[in-house]
N, C-alpha and C positions, 0 to 999 in steps of 0.2 A: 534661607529664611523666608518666612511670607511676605508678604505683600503689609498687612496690617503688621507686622512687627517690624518692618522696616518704615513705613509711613510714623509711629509711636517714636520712633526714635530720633527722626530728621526732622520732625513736623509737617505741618500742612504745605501743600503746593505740590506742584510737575516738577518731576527728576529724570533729566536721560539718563540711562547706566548702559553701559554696557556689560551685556554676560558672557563668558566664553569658558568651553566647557573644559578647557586646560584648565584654568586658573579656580577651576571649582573643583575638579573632580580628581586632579595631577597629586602623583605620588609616584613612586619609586619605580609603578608598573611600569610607566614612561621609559626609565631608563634597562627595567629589565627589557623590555621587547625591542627597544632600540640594540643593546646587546645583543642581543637574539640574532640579529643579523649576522655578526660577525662570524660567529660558530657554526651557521645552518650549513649543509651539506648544498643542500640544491635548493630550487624557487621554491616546492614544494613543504620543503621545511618551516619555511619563514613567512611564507603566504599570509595565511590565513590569523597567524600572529599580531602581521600589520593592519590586515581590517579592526581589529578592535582597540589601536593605538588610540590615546586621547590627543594625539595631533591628528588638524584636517591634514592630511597630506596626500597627493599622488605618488605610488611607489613606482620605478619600472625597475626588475627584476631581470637580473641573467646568472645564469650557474656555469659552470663545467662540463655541462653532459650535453651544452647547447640550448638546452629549455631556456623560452621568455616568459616574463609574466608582467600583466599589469594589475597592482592592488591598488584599490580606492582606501586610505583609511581615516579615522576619525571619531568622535564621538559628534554625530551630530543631532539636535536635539527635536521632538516631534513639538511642531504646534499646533494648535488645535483652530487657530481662526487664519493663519497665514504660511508665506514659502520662508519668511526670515529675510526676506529683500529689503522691507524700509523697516524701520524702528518702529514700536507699536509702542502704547499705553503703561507701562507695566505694573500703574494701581489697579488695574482693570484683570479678574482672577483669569479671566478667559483667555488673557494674554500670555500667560504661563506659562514652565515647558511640562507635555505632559509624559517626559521622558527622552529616550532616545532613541533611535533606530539600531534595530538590528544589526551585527557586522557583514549575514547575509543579505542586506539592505542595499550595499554598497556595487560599482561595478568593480567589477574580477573578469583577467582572463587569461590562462595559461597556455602556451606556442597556438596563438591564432592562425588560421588556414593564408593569414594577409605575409604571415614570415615576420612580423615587425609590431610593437607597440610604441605608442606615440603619446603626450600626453602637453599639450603647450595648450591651455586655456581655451578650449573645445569643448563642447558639450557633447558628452561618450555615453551619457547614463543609459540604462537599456530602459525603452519607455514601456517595460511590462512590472517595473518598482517602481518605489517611491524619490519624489525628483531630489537628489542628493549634490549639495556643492558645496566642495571646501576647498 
């Protein structure tokens, strides 16, 4: 909803909220791509499925034929005046989301030359996108 039809409703004053793009956007997809997993053949199959999961989540991936994979996925959302790190205004329209990023936004990477994907709370993103944390 906007901003003005939410202020009409609650009345005047500062409200924290929080938004989180499960709780707005979640539907069934959730559970089909999460199945998804179960059936996929190799990393390959299922990869590119979990980048566009509406959980932030880190995946790491292993098949049968030896392939690894690490997928970033999530719905995370663009804003237009900051990174999403402190709470912003959100009577304020510029404080908005003004959508979401891309699934090829995310980082991805299948049997890396290292032999091994890692994912504990590291900052991995490739600094030639945009900065992505969930």
């Amino acid at each position: 909803r906007s901003v003005d039809s939410i202020h009409t409703a609650i009345g005047t004053g500062r409200y924290l909220a929080a938004k989180y793009a499960l709780t707005t956007e979640a539907d069934a997809t959730v559970l089909d791509l999460m199945f998804s997993t179960i059936t996929a053949k190799s990393v390959f199959d299922v990869k590119d499925t979990l980048a566009i999961n509406l959980l932030g989540t880190n995946y790491v991936l292993a098949d049968t034929s030896g392939n690894i994979a690490y997928q970033q996925g999530g719905n995370v959302p663009i804003r237009k005046t900051s990174t999403g790190l402190l709470p912003l205004p959100a009577w304020k329209s510029e404080n908005l989301w003004q959508g979401y990023l891309s699934p090829g936004d995310y980082h991805s990477v299948v049997n890396p030359p290292e032999g091994f994907v890692a994912t504990a709370n590291n900052h991995i993103q490739d600094p030639d996108k945009p900065n992505v944390s969930t």
